[in-house]
C-alpha positions, 0 to 999 in steps of 0.5 A, a space after each residue: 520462541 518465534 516459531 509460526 509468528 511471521 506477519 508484521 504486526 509494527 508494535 500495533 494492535 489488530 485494529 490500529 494496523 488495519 487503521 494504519 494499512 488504509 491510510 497508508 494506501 490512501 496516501 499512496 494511491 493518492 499522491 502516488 509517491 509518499 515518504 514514510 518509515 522503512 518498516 511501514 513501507 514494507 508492510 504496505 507494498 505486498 498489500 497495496 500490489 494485491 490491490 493493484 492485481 485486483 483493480 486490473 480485473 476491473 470488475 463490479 467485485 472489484 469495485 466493491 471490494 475497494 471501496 470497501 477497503 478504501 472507504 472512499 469511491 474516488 481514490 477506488 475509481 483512480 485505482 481503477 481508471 488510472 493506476 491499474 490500467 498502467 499495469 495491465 501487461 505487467 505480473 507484478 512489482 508495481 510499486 519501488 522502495 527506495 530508502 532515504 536515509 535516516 529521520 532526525 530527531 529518532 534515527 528511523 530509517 525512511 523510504 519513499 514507495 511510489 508507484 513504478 
């Protein structure tokens, strides 16, 4: 029985999905817009949309906690100077799934998540 086992786990353990979120979000905050499985784009938004309603405070706790989300002060300082203040009238739904089909030599099925 399932009963109580409901986060996504992507067939990975505890530290290769930490692994997996962070360059993920990495990707994301970066180019903005990314291509990638349609699972793992659904693990990756209620996550990366926290992150964006943190960086709107856009304070020193903040700051510190996404560097050390990030592991990386540049992608944190555009999170904070560039993608959140896009975001400041807005109560959520920052970022749009949109599928494209499935991958070739496996039949996954992929979307692109970007930012709105």
């Amino acid at each position: 029985m399932r009963h109580r086992k409901n986060k996504k786990i992507l067939d990975r353990n505890r530290d290769q999905r930490r692994a997996l979120f962070k360059n993920l979000a990495l990707s994301l905050v970066k180019a903005e817009k990314m291509k990638t499985t349609l699972a793992k784009a659904k693990f990756l938004r209620p996550k990366i949309e926290k992150l964006v309603t943190l960086a709107k405070k856009n304070n020193l706790t903040a700051r510190r906690r996404l560097i050390a989300i990030f592991q990386n002060e540049k992608i944190a300082k555009k999170m904070l100077e560039e993608v959140a203040p896009r975001y400041l009238e807005r109560n959520g739904g920052y970022t749009r799934i949109v599928k494209a089909g499935s991958r070739v030599n496996d039949g996954a099925e992929m979307a692109y998540i970007e930012f709105v």
